[in-house]
Z-matrix of the N, CA and C atoms (Angstrom, degrees):
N
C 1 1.463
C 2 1.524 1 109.18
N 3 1.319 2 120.18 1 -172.02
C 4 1.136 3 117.21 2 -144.57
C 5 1.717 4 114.26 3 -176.69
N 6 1.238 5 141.29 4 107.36
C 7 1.378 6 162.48 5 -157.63
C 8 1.882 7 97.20 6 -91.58
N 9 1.453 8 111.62 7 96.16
C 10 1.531 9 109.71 8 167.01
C 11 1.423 10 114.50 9 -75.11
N 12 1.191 11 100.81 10 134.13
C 13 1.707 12 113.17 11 -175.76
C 14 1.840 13 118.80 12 -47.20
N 15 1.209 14 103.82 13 -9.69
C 16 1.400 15 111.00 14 -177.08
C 17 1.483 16 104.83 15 -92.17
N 18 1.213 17 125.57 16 -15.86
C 19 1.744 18 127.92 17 -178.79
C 20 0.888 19 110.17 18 -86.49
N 21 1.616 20 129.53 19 20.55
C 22 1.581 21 127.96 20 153.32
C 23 1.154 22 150.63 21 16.75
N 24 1.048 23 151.84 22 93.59
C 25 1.751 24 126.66 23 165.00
C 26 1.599 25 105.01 24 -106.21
N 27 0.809 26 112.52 25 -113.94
C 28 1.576 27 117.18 26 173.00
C 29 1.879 28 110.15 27 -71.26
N 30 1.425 29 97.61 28 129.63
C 31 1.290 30 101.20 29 -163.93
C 32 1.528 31 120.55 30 -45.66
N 33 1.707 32 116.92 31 137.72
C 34 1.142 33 133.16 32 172.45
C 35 1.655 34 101.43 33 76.82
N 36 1.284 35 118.86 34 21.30
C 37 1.681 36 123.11 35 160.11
C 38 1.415 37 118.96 36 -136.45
N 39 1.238 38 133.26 37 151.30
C 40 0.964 39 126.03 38 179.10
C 41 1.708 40 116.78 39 -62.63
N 42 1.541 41 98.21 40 170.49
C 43 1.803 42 85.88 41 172.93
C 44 1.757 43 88.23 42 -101.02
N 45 1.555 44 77.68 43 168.45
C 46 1.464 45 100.15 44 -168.62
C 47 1.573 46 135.46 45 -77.51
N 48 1.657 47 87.00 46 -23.49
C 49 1.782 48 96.06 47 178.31
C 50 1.792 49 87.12 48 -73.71
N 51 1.754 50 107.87 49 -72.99
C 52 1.136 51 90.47 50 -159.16
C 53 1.585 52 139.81 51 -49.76
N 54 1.324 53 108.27 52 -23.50
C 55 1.535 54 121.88 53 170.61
C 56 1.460 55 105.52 54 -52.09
N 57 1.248 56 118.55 55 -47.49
C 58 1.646 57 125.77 56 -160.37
C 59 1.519 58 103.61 57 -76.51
N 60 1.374 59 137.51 58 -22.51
C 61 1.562 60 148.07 59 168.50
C 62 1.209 61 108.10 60 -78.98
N 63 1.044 62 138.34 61 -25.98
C 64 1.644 63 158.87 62 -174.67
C 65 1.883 64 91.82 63 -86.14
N 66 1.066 65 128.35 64 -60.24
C 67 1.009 66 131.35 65 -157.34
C 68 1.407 67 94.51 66 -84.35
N 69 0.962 68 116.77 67 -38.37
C 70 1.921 69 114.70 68 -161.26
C 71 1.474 70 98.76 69 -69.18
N 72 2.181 71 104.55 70 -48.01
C 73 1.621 72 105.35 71 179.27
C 74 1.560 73 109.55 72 -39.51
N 75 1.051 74 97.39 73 -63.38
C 76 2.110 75 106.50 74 -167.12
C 77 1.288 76 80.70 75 -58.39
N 78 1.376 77 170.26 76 41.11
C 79 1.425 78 138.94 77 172.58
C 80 1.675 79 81.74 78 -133.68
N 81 1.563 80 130.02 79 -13.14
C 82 1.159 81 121.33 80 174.18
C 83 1.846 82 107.16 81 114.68
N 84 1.751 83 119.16 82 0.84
C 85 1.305 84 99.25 83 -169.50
C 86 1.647 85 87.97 84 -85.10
N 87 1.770 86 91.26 85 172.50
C 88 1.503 87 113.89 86 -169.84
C 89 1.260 88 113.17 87 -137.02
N 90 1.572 89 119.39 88 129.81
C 91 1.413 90 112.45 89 174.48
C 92 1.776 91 119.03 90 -47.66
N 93 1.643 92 124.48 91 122.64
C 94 1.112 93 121.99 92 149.88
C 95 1.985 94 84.45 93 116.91
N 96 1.741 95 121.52 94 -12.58
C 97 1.134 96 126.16 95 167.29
C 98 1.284 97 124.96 96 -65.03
N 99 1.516 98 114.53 97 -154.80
C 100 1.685 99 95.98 98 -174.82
C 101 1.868 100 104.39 99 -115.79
N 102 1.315 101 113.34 100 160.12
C 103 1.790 102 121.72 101 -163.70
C 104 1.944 103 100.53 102 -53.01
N 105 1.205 104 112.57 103 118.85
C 106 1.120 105 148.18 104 129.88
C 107 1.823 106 132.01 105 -26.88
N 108 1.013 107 127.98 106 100.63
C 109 1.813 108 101.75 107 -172.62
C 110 1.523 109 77.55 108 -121.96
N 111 1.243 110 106.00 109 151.79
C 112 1.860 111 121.62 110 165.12
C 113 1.539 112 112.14 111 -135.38
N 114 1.390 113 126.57 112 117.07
C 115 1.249 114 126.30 113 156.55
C 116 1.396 115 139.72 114 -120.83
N 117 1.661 116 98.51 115 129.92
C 118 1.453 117 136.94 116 -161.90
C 119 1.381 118 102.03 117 -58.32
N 120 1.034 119 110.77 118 84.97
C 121 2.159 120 118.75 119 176.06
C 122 1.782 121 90.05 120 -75.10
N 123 0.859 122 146.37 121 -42.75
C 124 1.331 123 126.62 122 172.63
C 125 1.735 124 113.17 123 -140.07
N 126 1.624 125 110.24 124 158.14
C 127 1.666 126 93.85 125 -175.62
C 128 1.359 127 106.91 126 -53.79
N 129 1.456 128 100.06 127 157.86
C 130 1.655 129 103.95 128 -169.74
C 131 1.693 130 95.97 129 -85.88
N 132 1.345 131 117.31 130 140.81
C 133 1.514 132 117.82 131 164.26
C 134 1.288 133 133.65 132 -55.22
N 135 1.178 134 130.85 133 178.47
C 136 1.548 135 129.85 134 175.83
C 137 1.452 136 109.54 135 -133.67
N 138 1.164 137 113.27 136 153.92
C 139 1.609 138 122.42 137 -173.98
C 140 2.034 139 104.01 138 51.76
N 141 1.200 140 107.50 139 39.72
C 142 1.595 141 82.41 140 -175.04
C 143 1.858 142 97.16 141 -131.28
N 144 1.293 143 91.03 142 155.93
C 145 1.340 144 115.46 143 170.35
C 146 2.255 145 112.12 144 -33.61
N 147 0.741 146 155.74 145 74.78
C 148 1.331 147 137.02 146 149.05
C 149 1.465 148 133.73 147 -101.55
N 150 1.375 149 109.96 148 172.78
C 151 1.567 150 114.67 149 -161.03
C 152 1.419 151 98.26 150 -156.31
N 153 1.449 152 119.00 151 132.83
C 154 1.629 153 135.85 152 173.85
C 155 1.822 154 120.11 153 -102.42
N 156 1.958 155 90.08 154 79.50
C 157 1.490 156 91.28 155 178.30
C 158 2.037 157 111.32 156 -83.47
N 159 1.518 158 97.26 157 139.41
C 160 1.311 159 86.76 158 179.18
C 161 1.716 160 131.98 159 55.53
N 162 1.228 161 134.29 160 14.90
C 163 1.220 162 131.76 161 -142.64
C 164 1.390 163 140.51 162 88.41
N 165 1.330 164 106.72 163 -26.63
C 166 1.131 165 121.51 164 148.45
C 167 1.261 166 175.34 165 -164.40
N 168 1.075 167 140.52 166 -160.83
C 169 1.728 168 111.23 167 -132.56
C 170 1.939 169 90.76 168 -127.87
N 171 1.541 170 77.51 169 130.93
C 172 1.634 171 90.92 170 179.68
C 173 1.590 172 114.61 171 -106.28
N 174 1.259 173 126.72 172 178.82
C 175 1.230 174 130.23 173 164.09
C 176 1.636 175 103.92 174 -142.35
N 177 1.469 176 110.04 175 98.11
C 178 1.520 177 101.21 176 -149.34
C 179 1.486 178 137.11 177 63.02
N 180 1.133 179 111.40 178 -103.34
C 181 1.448 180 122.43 179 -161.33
C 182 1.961 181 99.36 180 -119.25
N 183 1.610 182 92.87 181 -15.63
C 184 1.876 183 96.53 182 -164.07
C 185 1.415 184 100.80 183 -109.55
N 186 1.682 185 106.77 184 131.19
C 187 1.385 186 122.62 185 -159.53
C 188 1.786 187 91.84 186 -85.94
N 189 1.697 188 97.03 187 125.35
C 190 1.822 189 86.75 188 179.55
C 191 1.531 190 95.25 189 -119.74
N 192 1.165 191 129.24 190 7.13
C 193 1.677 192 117.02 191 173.00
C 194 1.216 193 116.56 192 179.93
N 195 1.412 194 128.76 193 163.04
C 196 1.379 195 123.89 194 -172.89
C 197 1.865 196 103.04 195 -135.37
N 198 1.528 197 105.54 196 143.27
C 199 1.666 198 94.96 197 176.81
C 200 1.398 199 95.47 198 -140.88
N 201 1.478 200 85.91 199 154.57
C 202 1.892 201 98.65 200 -157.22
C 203 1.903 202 90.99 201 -145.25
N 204 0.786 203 122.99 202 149.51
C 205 1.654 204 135.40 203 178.28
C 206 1.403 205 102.30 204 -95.77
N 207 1.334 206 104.71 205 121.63
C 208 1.554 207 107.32 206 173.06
C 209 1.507 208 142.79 207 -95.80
N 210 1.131 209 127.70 208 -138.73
C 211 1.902 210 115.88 209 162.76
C 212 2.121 211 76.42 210 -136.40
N 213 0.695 212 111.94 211 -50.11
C 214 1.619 213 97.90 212 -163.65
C 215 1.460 214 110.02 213 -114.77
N 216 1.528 215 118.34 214 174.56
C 217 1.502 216 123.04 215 -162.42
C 218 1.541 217 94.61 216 -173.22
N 219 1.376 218 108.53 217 57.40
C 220 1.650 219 111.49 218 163.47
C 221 1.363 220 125.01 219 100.24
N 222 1.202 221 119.75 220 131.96
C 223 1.741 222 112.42 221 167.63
C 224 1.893 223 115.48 222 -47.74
N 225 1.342 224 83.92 223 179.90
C 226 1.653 225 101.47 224 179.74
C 227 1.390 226 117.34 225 -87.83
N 228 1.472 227 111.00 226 55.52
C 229 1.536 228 108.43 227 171.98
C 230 1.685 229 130.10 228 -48.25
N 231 1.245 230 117.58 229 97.88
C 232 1.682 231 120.04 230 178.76
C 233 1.222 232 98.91 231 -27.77
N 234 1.680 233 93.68 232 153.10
C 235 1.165 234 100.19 233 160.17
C 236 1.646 235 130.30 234 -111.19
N 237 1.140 236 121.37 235 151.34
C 238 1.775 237 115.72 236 -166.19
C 239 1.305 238 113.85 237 -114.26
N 240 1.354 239 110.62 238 139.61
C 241 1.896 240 117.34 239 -175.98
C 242 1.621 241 99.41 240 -58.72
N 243 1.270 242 99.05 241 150.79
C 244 1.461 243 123.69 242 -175.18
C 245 1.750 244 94.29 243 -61.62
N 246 1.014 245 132.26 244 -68.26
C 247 1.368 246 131.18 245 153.70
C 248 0.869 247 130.65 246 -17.73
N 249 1.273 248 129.30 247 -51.18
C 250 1.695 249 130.73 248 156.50
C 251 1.959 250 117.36 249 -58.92
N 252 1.454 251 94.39 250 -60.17
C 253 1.580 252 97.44 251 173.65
C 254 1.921 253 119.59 252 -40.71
N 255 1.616 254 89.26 253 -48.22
C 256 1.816 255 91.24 254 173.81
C 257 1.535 256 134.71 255 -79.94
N 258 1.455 257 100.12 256 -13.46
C 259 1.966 258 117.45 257 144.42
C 260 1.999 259 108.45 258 -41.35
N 261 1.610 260 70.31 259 -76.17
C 262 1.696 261 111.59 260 179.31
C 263 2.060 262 101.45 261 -23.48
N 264 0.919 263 115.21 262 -63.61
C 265 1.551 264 135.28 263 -163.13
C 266 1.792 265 100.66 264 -76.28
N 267 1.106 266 135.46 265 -27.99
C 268 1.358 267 142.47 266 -167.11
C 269 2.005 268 89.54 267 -81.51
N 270 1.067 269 117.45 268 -30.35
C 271 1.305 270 112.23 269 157.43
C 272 1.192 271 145.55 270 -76.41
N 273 1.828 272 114.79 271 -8.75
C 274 1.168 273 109.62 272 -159.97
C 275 1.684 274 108.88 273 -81.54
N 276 1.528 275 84.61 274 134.70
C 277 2.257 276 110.05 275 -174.67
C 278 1.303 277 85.68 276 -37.17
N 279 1.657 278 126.51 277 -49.77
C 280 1.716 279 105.82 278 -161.24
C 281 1.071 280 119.60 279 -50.71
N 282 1.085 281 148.39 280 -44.39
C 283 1.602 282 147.75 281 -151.90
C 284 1.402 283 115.14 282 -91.50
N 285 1.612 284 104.71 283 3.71
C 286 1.889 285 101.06 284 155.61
C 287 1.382 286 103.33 285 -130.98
N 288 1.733 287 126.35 286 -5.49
C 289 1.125 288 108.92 287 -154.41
C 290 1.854 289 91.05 288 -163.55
N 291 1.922 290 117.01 289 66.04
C 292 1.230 291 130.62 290 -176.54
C 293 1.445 292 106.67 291 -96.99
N 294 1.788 293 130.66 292 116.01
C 295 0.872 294 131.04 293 154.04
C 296 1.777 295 121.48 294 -35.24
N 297 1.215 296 99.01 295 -59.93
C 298 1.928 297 119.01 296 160.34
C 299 0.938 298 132.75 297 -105.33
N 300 1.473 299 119.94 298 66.29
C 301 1.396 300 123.49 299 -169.50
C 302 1.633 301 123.06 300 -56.25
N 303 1.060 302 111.19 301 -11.26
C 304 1.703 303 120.42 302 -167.11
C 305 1.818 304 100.37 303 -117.91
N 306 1.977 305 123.08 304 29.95
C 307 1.292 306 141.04 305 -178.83
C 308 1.384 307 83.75 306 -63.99
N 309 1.567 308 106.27 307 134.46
C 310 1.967 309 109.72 308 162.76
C 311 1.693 310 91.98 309 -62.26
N 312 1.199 311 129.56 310 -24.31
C 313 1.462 312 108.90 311 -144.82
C 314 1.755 313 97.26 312 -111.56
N 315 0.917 314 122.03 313 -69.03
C 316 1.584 315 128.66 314 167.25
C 317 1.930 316 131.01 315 -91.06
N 318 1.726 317 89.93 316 12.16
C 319 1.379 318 99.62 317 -178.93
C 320 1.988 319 118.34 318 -66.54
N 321 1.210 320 134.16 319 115.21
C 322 1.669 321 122.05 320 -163.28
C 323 1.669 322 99.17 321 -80.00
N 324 1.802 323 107.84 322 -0.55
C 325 1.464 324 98.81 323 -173.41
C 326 1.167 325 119.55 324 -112.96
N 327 1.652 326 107.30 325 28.20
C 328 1.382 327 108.75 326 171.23
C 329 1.746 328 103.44 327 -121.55
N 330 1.255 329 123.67 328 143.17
C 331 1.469 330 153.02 329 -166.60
C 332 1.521 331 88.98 330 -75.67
N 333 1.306 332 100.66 331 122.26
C 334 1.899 333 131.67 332 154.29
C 335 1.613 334 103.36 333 -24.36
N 336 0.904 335 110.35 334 114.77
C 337 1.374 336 137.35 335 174.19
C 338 1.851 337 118.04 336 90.92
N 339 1.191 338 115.65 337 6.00
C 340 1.220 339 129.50 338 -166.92
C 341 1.881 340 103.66 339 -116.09
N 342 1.356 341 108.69 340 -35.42
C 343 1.474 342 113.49 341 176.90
C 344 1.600 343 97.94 342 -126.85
N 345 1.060 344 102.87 343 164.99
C 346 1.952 345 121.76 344 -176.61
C 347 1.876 346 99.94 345 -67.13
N 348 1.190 347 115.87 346 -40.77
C 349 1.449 348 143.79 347 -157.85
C 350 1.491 349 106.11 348 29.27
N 351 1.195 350 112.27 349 80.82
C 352 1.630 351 105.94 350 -171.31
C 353 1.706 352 82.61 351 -128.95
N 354 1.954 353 103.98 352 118.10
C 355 1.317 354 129.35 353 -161.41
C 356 1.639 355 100.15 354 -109.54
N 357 1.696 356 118.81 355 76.26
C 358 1.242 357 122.22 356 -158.57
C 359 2.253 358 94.19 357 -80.57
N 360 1.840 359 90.88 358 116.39
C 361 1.536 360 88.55 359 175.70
C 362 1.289 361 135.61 360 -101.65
N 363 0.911 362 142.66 361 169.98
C 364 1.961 363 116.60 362 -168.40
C 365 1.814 364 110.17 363 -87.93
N 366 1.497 365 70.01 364 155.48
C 367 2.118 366 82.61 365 -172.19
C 368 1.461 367 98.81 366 -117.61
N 369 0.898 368 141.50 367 165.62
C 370 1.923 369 144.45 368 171.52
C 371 1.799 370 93.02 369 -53.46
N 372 0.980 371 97.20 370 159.63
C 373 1.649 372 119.20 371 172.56
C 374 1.705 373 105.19 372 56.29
N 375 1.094 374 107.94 373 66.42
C 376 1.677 375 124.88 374 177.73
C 377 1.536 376 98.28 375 27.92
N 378 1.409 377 128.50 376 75.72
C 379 1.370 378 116.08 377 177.89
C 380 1.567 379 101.19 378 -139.87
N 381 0.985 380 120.77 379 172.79
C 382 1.493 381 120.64 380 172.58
C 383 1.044 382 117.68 381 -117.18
N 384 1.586 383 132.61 382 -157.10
C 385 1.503 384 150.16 383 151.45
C 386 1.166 385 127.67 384 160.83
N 387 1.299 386 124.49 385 149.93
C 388 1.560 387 139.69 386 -135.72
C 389 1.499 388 115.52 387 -143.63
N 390 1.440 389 149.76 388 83.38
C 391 1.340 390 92.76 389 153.13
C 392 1.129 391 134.83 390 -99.88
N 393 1.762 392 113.72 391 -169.50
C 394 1.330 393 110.95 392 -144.76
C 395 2.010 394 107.10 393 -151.59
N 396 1.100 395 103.71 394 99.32
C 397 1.571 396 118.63 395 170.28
C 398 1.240 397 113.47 396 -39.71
N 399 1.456 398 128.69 397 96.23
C 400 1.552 399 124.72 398 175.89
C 401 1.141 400 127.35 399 -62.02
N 402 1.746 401 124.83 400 108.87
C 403 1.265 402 111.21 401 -157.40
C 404 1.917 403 106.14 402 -79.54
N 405 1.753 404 91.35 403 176.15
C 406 1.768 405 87.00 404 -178.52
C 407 1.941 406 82.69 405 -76.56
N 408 1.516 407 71.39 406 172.82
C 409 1.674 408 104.62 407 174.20
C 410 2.085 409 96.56 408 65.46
N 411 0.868 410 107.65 409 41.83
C 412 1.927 411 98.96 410 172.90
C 413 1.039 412 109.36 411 -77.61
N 414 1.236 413 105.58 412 172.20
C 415 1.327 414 99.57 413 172.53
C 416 1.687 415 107.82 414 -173.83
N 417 1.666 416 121.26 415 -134.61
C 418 1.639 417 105.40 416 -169.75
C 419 1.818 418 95.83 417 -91.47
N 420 1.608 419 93.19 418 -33.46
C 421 1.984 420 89.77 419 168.23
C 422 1.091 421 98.17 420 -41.92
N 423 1.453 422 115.54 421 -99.33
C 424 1.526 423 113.82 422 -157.80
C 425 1.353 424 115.31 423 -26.18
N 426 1.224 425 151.55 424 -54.99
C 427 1.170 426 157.37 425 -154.98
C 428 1.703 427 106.26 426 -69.67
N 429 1.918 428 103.98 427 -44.64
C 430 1.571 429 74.99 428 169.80
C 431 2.004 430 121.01 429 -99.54
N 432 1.313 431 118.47 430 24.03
C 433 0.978 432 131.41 431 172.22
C 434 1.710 433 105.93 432 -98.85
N 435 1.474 434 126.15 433 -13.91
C 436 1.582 435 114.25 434 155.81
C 437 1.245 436 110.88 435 -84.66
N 438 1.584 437 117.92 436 -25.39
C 439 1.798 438 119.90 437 -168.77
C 440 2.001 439 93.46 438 -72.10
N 441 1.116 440 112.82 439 -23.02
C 442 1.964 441 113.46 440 -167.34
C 443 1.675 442 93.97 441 -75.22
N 444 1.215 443 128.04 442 -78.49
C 445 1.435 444 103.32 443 -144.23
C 446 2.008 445 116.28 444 -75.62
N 447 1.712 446 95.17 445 -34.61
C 448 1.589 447 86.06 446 179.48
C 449 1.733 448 112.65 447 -46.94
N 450 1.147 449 116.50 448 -38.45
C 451 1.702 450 107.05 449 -172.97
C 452 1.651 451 106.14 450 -64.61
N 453 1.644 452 124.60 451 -47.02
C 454 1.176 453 117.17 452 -172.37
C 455 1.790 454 111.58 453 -66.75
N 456 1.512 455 93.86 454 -39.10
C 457 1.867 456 76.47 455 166.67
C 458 1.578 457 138.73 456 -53.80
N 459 1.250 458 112.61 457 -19.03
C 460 1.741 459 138.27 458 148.31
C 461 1.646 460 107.51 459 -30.12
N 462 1.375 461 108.23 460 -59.88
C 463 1.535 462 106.11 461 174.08
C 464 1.474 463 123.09 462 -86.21
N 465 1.514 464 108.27 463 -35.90
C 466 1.706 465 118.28 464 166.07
C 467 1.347 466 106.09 465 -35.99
N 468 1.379 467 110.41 466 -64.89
C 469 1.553 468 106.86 467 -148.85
C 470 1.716 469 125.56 468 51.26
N 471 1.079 470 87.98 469 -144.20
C 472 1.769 471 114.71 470 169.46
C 473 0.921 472 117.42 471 -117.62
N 474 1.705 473 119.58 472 30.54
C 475 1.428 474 132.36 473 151.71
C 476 2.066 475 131.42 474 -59.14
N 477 1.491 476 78.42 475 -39.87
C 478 1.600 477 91.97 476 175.81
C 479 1.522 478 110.41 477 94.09
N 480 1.603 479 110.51 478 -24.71
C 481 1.441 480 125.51 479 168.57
C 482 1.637 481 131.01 480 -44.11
N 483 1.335 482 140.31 481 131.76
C 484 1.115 483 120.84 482 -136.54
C 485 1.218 484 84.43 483 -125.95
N 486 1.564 485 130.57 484 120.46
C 487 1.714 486 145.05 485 162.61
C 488 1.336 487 105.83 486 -90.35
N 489 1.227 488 120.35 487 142.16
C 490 1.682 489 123.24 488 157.28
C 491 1.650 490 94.07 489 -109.48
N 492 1.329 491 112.16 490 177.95
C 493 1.607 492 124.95 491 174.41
C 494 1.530 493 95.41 492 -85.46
N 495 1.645 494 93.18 493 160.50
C 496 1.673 495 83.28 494 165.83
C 497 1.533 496 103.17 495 -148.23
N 498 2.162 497 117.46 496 -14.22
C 499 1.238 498 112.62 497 170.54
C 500 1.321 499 77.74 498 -144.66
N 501 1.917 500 97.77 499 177.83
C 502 1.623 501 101.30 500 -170.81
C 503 1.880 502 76.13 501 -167.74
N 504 1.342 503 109.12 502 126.40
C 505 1.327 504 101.33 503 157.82
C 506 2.093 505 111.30 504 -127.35
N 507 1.214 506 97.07 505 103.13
C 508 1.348 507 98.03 506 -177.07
C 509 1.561 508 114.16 507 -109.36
N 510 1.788 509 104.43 508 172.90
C 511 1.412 510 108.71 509 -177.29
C 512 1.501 511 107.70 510 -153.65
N 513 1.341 512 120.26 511 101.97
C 514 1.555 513 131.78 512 178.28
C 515 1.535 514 113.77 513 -81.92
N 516 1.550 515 89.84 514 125.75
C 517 2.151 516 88.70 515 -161.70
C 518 1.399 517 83.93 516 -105.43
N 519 1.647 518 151.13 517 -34.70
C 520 1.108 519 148.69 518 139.49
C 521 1.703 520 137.72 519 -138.43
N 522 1.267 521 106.83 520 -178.45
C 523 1.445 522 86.87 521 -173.25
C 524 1.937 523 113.02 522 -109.08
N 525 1.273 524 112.49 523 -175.12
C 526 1.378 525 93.25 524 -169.74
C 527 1.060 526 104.29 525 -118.13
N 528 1.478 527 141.45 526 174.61
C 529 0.941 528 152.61 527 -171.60
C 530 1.536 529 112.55 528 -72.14
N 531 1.402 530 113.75 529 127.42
C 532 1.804 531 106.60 530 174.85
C 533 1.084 532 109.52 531 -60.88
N 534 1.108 533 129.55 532 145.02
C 535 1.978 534 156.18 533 151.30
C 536 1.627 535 83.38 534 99.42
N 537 1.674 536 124.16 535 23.82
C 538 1.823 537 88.37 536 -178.56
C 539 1.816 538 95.93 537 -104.89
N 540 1.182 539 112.36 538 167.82
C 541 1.301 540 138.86 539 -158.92
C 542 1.922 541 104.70 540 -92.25
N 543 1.284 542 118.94 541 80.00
C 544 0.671 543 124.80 542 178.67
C 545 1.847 544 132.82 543 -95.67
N 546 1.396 545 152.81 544 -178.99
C 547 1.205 546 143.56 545 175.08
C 548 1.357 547 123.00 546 -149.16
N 549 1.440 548 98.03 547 119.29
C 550 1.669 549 92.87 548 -167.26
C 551 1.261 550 112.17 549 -106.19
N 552 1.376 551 140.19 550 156.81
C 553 1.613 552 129.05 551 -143.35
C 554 1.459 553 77.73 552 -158.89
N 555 1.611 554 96.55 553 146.95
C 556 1.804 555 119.01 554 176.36
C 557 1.186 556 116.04 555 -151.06
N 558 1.818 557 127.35 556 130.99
C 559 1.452 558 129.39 557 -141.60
C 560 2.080 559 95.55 558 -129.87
N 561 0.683 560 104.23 559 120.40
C 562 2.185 561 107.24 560 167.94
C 563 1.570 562 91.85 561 -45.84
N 564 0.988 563 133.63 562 158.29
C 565 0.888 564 139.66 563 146.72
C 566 1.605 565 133.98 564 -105.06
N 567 1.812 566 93.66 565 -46.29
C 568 1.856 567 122.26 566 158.73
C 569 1.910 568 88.08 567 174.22
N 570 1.247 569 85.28 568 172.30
C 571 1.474 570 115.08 569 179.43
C 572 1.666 571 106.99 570 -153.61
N 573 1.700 572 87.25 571 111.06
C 574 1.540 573 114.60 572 159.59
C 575 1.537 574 113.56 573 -90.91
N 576 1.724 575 119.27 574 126.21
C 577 1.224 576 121.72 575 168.11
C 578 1.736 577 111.39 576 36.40
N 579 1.132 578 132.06 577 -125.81
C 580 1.428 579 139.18 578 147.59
C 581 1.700 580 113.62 579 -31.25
N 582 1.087 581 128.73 580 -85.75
C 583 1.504 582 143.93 581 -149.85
C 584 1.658 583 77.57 582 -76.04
N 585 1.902 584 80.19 583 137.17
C 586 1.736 585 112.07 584 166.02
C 587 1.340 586 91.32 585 -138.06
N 588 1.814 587 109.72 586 139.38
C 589 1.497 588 118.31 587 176.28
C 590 0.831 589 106.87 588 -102.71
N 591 1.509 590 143.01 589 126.40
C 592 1.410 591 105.45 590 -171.19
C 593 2.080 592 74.52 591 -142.40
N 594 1.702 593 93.73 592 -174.33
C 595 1.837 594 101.80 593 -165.35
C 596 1.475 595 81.64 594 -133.63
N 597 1.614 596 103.52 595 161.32
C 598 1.116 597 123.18 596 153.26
C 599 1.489 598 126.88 597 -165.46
N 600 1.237 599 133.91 598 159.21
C 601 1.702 600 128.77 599 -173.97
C 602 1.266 601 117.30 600 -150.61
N 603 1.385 602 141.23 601 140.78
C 604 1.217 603 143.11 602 -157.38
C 605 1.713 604 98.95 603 -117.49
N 606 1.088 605 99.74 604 106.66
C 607 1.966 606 115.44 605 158.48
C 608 1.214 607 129.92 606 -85.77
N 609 1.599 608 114.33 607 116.51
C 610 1.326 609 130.29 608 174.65
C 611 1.684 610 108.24 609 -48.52
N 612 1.512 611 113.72 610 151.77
C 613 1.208 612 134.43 611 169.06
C 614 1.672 613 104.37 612 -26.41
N 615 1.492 614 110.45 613 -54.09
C 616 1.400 615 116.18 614 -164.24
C 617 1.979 616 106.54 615 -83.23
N 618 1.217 617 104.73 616 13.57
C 619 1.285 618 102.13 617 -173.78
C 620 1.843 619 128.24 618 83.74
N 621 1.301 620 120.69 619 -8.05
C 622 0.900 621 125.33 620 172.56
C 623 1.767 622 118.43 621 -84.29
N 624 1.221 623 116.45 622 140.15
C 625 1.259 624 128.96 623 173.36
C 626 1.329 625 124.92 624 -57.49
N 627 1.112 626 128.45 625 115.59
C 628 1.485 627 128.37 626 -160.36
C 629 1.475 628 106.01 627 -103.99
N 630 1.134 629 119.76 628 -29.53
C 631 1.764 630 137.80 629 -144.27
C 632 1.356 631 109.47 630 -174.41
N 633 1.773 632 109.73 631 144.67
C 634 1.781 633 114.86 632 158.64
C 635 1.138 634 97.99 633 -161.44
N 636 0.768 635 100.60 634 171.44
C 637 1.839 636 119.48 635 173.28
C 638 1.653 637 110.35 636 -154.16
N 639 1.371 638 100.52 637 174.81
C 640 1.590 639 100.51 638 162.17
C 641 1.615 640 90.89 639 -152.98
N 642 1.526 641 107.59 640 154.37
C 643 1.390 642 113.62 641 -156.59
C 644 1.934 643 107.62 642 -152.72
N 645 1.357 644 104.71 643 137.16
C 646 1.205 645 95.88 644 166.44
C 647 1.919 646 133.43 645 -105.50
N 648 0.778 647 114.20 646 128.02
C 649 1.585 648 116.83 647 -170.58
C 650 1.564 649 111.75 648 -81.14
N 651 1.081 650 119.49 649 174.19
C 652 1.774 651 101.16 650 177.43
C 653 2.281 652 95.81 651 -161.70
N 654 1.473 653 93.21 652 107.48
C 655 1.273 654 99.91 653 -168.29
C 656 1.564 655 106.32 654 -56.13
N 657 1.648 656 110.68 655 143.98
C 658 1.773 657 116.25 656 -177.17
C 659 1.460 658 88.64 657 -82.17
N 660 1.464 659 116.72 658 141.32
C 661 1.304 660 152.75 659 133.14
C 662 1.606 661 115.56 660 -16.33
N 663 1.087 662 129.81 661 64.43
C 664 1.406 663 130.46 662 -172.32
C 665 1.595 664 114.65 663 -87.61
């Protein structure tokens, strides 16, 4: 398998949700199966050769992730009216002030249909929300590459401070319909030193829960 240069996170690596759905697929998880966690021992590469022995996934000789089947995949993040979420988003810190402005997933400098652009903005009680245009062709990637950035913006804020992902244990019960109008919501959980845990879950048009995860971020060394 193989990381297309357009699935971005921080330049010249992949992003992290989507890498980690990519990895979990080849590791055997299944939409509507049970939560999945994968962790990113180094950013995952782009354009490169990989292979998922046993759980986990090499690039050659260099160990880039491990996947393990879990019992859980995140708290019970509420869910928020599409109306609120698109208040919600007219705030988000990214769009004057993006560590990775060119994120496939929350990047504001990539063009409608080319990035996810889901601009998760803050709600009271360290939480976020987004919504989010289901692109055609979705699928369980996409799903855990919308569940990755709304939760890490939870710790971002309007700090300016720069998190990458570093675990993600998610679980996709289905997927949603392309062009439908969906909202993805992200909760703090706590923050130790570096590591913020934070949750998040994506709600269908009709209000039902499609997806969550809970994930840990791990602040860069500045």
């Amino acid at each position: 398998m193989r990381i297309p240069a357009r699935f971005n996170g921080p330049p010249g690596t992949g992003n992290g949700g989507w890498c980690a759905g990519v990895f979990a697929t080849a590791a055997g998880a299944r939409i509507g199966g049970p939560p999945v966690q994968v962790t990113l021992r180094v950013p995952p590469p782009l354009e490169t050769s990989l292979e998922v022995r046993d759980g986990v996934v090499w690039a050659g000789a260099a160990l880039i992730a491990e996947v393990v089947v879990v019992e859980e995949a995140g708290g019970d993040v509420p869910p928020v009216p599409l109306a609120e979420a698109a208040v919600a988003a007219k705030g988000y810190p990214g769009l004057t002030g993006h560590p990775f402005p060119t994120c496939y997933v929350c990047g504001p400098d990539r063009a409608p249909g080319d990035g996810l652009r889901i601009f998760p903005g803050p709600l009271p009680g360290d939480r976020t929300a987004a919504p989010w245009t289901v692109p055609d062709g979705v699928s369980a990637e996409t799903m855990w590459a919308a569940l990755d950035c709304p939760g890490g913006w939870t710790a971002i804020g309007d700090s300016g401070r720069a998190f990458v992902l570093g675990r993600i244990a998610a679980t996709v019960g289905e997927l949603p319909a392309p062009g439908s109008e969906c909202v993805v919501v992200g909760a703090l959980s706590g923050v130790h030193g570096r590591k913020a845990t934070v949750d998040s879950a994506v709600y269908g048009p009709d209000g039902r829960r499609l997806a969550r995860a809970r994930a840990t971020w791990l602040a860069l060394v500045q």
